[in-house]
VEXDRENPA-138065 format. One line per 5 residues: number of its first residue (from 1); their letters; for each residue x, y, z of N, C-alpha, C. Coordinates in nm, 2 decimals. Last residue first. Layout:
<recs>
NUM> A> X Y Z X Y Z X Y Z  ...
</recs>
This chain:
<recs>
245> XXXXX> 0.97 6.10 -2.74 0.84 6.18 -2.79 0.89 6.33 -2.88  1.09 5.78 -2.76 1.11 5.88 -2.74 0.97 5.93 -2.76  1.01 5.55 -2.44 0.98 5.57 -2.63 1.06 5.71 -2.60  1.16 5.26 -2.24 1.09 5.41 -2.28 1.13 5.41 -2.42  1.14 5.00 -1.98 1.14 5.06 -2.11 1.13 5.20 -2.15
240> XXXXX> 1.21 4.74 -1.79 1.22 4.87 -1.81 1.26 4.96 -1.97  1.08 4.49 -1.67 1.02 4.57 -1.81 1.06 4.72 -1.80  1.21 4.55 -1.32 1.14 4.48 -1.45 1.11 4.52 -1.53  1.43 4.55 -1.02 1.32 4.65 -1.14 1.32 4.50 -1.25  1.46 4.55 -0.68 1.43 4.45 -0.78 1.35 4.59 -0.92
235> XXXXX> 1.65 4.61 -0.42 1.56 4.68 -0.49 1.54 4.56 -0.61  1.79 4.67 -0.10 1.72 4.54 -0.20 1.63 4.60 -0.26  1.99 5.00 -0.03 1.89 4.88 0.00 1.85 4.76 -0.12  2.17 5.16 -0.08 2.18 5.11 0.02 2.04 4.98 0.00  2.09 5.26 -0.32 2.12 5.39 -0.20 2.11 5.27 -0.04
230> XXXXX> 2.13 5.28 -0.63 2.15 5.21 -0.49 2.19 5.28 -0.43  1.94 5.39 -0.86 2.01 5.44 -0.80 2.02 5.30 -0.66  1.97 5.41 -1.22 1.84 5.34 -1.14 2.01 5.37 -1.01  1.92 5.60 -1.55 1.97 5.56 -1.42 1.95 5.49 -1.29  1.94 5.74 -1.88 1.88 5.73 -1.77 1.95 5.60 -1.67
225> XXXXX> 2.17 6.02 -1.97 2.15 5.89 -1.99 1.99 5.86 -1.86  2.04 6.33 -2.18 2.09 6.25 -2.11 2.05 6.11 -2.06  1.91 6.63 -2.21 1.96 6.49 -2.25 1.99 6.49 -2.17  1.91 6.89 -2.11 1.81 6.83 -2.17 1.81 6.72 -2.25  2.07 7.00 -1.81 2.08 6.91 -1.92 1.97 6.92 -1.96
220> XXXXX> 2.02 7.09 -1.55 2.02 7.20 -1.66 2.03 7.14 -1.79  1.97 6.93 -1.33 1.86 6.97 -1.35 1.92 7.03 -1.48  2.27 7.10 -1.14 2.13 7.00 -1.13 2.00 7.07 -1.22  2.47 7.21 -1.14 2.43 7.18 -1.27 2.30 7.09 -1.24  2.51 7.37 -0.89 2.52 7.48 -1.00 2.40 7.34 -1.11
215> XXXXX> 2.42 7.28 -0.62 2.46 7.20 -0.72 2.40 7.28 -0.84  2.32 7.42 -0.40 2.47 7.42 -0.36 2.49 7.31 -0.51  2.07 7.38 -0.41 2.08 7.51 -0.41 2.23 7.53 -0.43  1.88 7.18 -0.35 2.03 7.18 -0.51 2.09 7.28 -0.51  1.72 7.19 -0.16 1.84 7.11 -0.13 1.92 7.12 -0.23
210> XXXXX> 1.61 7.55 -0.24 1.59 7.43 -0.18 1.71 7.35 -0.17  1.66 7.80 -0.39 1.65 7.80 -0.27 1.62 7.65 -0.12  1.73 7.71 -0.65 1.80 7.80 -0.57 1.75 7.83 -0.42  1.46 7.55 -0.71 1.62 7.51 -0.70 1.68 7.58 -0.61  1.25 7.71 -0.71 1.27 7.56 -0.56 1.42 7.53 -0.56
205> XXXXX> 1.34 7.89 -0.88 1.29 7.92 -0.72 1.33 7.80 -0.67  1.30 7.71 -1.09 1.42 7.74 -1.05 1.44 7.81 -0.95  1.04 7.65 -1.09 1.13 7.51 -1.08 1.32 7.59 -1.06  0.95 7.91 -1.16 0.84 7.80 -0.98 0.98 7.74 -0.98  1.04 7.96 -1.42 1.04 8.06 -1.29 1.03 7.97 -1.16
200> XXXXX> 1.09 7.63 -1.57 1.00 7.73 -1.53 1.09 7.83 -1.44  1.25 7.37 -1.56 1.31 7.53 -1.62 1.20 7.67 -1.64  0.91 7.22 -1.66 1.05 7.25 -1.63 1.11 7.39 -1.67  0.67 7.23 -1.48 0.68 7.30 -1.57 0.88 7.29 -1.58  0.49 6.95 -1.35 0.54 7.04 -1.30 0.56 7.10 -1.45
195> XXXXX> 0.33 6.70 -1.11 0.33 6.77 -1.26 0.41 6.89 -1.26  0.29 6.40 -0.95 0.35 6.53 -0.95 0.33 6.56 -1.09  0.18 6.12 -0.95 0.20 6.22 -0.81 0.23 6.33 -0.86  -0.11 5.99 -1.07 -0.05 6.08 -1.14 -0.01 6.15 -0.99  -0.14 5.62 -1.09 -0.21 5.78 -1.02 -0.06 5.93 -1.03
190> XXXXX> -0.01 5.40 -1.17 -0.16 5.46 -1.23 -0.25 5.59 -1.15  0.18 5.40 -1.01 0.08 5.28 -1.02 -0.06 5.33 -1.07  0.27 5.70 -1.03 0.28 5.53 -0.92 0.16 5.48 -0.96  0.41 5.91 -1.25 0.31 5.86 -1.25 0.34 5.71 -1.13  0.51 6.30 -1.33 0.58 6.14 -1.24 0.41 6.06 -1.20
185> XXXXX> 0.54 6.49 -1.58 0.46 6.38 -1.52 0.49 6.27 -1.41  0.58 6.83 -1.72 0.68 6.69 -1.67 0.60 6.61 -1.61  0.61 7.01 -2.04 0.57 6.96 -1.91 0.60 6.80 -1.86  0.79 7.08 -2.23 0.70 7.24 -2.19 0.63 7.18 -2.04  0.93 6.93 -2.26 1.05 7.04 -2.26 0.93 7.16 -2.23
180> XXXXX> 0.87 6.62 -2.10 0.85 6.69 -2.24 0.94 6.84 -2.18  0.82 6.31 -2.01 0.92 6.46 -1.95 0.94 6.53 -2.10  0.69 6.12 -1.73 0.67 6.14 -1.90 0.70 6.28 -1.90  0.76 5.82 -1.61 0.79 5.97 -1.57 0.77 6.00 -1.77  0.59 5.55 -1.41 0.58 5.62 -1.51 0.68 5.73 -1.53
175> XXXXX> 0.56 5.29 -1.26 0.64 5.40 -1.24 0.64 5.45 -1.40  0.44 5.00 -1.06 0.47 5.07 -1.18 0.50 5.20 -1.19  0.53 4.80 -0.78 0.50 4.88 -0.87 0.51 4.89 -0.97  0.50 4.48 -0.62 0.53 4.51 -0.74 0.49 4.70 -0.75  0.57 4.44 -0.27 0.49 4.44 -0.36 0.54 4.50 -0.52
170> XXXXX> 0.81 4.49 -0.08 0.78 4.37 -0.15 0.69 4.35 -0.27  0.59 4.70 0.09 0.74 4.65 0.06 0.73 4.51 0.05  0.29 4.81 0.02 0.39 4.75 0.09 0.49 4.71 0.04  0.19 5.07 -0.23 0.19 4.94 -0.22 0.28 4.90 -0.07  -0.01 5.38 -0.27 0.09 5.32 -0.18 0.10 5.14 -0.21
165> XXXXX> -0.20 5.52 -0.39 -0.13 5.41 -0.48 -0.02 5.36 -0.37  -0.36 5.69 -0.19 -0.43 5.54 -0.27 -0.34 5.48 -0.39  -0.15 5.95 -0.20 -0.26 5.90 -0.17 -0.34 5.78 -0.29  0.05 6.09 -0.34 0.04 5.93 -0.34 -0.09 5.85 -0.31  0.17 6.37 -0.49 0.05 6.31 -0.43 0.02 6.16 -0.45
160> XXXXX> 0.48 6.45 -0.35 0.39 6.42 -0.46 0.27 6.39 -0.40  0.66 6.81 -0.41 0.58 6.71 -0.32 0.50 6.63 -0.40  0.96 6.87 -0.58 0.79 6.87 -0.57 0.75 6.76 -0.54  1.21 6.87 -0.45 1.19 6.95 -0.57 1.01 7.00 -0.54  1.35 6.61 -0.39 1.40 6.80 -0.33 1.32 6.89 -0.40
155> XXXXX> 1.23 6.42 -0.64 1.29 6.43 -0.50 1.38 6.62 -0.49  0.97 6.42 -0.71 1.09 6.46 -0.75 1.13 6.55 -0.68  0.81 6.15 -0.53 0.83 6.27 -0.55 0.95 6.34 -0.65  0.68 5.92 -0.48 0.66 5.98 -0.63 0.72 6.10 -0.65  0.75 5.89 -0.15 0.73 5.82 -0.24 0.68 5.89 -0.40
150> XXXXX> 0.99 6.19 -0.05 0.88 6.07 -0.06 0.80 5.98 -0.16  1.08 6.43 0.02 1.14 6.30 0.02 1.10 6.15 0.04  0.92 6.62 0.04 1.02 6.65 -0.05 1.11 6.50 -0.11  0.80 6.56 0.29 0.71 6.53 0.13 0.80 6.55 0.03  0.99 6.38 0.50 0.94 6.45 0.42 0.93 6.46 0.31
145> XXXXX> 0.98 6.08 0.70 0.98 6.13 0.56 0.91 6.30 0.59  1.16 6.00 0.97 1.02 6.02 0.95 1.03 6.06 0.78  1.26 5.60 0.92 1.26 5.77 0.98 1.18 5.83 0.93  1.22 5.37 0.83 1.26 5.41 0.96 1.29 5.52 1.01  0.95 5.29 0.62 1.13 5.35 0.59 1.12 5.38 0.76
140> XXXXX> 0.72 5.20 0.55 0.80 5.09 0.65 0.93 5.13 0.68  0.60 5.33 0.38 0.52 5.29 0.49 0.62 5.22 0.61  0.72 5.37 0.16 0.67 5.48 0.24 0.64 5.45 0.38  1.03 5.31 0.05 0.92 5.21 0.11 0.86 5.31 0.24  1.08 5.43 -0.23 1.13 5.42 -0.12 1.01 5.39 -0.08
135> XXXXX> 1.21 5.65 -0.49 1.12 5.52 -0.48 1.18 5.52 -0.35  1.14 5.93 -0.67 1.21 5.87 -0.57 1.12 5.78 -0.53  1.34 6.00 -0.97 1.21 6.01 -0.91 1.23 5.91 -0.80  1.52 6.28 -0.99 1.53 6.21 -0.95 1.38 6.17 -0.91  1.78 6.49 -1.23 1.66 6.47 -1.15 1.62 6.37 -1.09
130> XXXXX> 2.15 6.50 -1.19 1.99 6.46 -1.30 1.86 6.45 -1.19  2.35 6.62 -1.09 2.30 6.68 -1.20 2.19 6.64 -1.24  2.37 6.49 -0.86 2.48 6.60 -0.88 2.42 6.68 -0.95  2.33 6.21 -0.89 2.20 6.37 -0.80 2.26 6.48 -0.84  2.50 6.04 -0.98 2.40 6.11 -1.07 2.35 6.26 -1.00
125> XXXXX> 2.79 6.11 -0.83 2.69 6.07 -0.84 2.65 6.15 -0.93  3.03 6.32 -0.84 3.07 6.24 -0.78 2.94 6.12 -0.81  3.14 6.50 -1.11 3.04 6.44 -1.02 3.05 6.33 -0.97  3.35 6.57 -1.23 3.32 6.66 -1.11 3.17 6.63 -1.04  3.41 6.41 -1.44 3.50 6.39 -1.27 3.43 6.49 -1.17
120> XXXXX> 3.05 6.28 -1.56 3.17 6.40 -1.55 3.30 6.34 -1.43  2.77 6.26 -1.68 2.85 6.19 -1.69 3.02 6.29 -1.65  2.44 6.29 -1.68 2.57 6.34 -1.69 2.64 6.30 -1.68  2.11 6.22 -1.70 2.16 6.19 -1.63 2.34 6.24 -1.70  1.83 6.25 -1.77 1.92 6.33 -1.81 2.08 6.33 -1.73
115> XXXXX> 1.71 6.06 -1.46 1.71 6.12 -1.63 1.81 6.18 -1.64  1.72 5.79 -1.19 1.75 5.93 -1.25 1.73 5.93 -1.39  1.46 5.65 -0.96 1.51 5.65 -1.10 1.58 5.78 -1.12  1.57 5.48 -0.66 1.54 5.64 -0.74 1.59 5.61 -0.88  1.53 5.41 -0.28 1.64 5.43 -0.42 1.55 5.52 -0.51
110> XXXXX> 1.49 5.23 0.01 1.49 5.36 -0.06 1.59 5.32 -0.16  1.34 5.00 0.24 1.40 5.00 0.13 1.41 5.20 0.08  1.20 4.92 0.44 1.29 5.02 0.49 1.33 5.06 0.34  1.17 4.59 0.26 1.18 4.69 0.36 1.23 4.77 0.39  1.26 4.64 -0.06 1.28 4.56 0.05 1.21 4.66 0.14
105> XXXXX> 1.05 4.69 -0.36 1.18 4.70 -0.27 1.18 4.64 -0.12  1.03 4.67 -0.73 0.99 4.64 -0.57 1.09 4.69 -0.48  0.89 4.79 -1.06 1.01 4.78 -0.93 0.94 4.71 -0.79  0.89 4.86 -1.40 0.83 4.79 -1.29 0.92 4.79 -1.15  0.89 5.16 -1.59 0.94 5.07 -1.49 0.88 4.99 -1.41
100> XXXXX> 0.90 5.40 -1.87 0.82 5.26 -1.83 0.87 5.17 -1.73  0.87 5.68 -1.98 0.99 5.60 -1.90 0.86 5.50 -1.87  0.88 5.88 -2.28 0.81 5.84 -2.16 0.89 5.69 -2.07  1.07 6.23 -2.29 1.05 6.06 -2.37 0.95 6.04 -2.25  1.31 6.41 -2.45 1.18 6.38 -2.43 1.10 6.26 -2.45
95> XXXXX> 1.62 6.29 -2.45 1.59 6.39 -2.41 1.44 6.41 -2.39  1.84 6.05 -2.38 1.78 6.04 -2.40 1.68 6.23 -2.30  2.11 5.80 -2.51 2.08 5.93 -2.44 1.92 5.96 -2.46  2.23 5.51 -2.51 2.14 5.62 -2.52 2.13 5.70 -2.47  2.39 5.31 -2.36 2.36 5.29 -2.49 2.31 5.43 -2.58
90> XXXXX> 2.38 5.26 -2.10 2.46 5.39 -2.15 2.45 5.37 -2.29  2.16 5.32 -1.79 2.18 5.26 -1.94 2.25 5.35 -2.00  2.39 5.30 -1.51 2.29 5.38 -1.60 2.33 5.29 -1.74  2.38 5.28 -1.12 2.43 5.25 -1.29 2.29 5.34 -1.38  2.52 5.36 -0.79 2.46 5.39 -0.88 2.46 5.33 -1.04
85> XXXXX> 2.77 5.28 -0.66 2.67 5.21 -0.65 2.54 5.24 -0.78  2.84 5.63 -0.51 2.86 5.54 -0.56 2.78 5.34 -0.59  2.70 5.79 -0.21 2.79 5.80 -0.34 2.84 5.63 -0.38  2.52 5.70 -0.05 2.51 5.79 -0.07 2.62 5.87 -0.18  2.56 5.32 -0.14 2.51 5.45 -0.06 2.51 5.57 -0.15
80> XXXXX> 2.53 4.99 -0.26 2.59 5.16 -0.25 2.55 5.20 -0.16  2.45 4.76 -0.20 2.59 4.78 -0.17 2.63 4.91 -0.17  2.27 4.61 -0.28 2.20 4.70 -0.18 2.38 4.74 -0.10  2.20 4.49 -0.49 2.22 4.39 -0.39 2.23 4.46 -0.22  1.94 4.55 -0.73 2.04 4.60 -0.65 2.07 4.51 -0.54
75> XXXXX> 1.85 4.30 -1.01 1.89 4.33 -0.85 1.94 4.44 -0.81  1.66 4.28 -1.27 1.80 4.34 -1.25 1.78 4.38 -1.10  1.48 3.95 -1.36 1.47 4.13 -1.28 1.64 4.16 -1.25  1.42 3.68 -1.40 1.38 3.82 -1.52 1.42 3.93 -1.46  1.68 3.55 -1.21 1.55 3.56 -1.29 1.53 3.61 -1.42
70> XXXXX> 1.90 3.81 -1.16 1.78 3.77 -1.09 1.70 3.67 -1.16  2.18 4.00 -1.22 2.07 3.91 -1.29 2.00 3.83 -1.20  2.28 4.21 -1.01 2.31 4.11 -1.07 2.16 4.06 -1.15  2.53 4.48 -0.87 2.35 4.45 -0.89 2.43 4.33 -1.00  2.76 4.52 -0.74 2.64 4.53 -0.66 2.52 4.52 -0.72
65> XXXXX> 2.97 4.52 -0.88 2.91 4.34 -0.88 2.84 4.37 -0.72  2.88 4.68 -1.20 2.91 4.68 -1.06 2.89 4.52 -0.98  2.94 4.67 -1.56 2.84 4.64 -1.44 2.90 4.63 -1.31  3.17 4.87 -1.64 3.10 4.76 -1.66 3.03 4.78 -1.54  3.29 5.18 -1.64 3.28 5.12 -1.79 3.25 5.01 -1.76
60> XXXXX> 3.17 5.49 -1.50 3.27 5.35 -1.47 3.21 5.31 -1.64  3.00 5.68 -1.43 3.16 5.73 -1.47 3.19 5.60 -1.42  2.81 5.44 -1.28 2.79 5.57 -1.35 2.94 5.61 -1.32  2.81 5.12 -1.42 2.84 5.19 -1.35 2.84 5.36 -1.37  2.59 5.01 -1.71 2.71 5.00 -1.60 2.77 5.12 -1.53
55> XXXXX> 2.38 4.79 -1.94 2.41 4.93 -1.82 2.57 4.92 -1.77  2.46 4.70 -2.13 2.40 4.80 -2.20 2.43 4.88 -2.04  2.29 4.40 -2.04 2.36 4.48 -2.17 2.33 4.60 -2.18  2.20 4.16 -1.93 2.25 4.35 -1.84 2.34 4.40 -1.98  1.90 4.01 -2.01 2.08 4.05 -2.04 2.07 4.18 -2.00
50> XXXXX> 1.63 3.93 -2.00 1.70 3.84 -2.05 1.88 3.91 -2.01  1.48 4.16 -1.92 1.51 4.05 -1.86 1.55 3.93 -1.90  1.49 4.38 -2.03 1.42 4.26 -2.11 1.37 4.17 -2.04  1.58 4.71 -2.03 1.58 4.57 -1.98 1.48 4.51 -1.99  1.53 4.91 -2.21 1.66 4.87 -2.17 1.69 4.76 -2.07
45> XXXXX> 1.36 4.90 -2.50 1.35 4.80 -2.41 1.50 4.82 -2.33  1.13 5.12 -2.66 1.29 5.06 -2.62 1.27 5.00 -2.52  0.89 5.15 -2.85 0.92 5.15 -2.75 1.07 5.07 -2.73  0.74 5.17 -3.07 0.83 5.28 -3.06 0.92 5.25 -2.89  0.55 4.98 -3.15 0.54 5.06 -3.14 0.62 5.17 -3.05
40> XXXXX> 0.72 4.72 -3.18 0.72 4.80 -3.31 0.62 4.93 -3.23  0.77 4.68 -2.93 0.88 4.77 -2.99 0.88 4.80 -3.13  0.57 4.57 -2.84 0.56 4.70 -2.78 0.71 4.74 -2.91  0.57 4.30 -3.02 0.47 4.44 -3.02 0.54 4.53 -2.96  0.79 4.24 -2.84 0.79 4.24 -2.99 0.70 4.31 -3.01
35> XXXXX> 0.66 4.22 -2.57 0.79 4.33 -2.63 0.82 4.31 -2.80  0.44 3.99 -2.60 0.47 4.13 -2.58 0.54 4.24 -2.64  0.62 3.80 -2.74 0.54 3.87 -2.80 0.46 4.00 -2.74  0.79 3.72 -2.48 0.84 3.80 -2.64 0.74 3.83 -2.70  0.54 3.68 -2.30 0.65 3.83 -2.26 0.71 3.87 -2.38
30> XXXXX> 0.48 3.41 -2.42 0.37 3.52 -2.42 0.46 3.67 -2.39  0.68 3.28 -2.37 0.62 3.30 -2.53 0.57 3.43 -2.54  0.68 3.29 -2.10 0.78 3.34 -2.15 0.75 3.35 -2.30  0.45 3.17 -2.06 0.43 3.29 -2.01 0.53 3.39 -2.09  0.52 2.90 -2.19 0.39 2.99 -2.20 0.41 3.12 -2.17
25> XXXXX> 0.71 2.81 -1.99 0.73 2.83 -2.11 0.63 2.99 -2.17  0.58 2.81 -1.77 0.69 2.89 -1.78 0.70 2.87 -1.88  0.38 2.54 -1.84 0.32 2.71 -1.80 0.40 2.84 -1.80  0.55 2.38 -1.88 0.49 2.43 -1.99 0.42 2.56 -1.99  0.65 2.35 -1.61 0.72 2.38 -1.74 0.67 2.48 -1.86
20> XXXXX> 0.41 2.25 -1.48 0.47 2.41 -1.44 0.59 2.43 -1.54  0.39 2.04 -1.58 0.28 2.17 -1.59 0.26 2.29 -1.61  0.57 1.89 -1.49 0.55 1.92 -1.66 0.46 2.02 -1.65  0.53 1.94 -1.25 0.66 2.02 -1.31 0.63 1.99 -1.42  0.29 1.74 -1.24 0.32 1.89 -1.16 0.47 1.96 -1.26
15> XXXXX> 0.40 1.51 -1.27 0.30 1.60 -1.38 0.26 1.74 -1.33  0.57 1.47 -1.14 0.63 1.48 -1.24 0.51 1.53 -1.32  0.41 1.46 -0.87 0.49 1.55 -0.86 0.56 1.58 -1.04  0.23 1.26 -0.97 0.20 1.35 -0.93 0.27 1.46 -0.93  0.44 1.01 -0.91 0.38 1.05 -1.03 0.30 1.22 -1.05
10> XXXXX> 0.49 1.03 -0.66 0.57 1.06 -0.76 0.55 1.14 -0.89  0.23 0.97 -0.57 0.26 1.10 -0.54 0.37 1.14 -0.63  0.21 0.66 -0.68 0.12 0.77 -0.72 0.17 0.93 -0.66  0.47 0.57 -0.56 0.45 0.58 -0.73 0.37 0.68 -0.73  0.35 0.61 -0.22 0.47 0.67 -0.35 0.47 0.68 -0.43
5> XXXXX> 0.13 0.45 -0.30 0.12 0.54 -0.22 0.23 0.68 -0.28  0.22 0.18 -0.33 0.13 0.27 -0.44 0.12 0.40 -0.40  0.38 0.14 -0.08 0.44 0.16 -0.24 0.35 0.24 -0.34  0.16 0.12 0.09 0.27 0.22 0.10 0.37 0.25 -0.05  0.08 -0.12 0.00 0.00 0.00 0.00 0.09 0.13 0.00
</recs>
């Protein structure tokens, strides 16, 4: 009895994984014909989840061996801080466009997409010079936040409005930034946090008077590379893509 007992759960377990094969197959059929559509409609793919091609270290020439291939997802392993650690797709530059990112993050977690991002010896980091949309685990970060420094926000700059897109740490987001030369968009999970006017009168008050106030070139590019930041913590991104406009 005990024998049939085994064979049958064996058996069970092998038609389980043929299941679950064919179901990872499937899915993975299904993601290339995604991105094969999305790229005949204008869209770039800087991560696929197939290959780190293409990013590496910001003022460095390869991948840092603080983020790694995952799966389908590009890791931060959560090695940088407040300088260095940082990468950027360097294939492209990139001046009006819409940005497409899936992301998670750890507990307590914090990091940040940058744009227009620069490349110099007189920067020590991206923040130096490129804008920043800031991801970070609203609900679970260990100190108190301000709005300058919070979830959707462009960061130092304008408070965002999150209300009802908050997810928990660990949970999947989506992350929009849609940046034209007359108006700017940072989008969480389908709710629009912030809008602004670049290189407006408003946007160079908040400079000069707020946290960039001491970083002559923040913000002044209209290209440039884009950027995903380790600021210390376990961050996971997916389907990161953008079109030009």
């Amino acid at each position: 009895m005990k024998k049939i007992y085994f064979l049958a759960t064996a058996l069970l377990m092998v038609v389980a994984c043929k299941s679950e094969g064919k179901k990872t197959e499937t899915e993975k059929v299904e993601k290339e014909v995604v991105i094969a559509q999305e790229k005949s409609n204008d869209w770039i793919y800087l991560f696929d989840g197939t290959s780190t091609d293409g990013w590496r270290s910001y003022n460095g020439t390869s991948l840092p061996d603080g983020w790694v291939l995952e799966g389908d997802m590009l890791k931060s392993l959560g090695k940088g801080g407040d300088i260095g650690g940082d990468i950027i797709y360097s294939e492209e530059k990139f001046g009006e466009f819409e940005l497409s990112i899936d992301w998670k993050i750890s507990e307590g977690g914090n990091s940040g997409v940058f744009y227009h991002v620069v490349e110099g010896e007189k920067y020590d980091a991206p923040y130096y010079n490129a804008p920043e949309y800031q991801m970070i685990d609203q609900i679970g970060f260990p100190q108190k936040l301000e709005p300058w420094q919070s979830l959707g926000a462009d960061y130092g700059m304008y408070n965002p409005d999150y209300e009802g897109a908050i997810k928990k740490a660990g949970e999947w987001n989506n992350t929009r930034i849609v940046f034209t030369n007359d108006t700017v968009e940072y989008w969480l999970n389908g709710k629009k946090t912030v809008s602004f006017v670049p290189w407006s009168e408003d946007w160079q008050k908040r400079k000069e008077e707020g946290k960039w106030k001491d970083y002559p070139d923040y913000g002044v590019a209209k290209t440039g590379y884009i950027g995903l930041q380790d600021h210390g913590s376990f961050i996971w991104f997916k389907n990161i893509k953008v079109r030009k406009l």
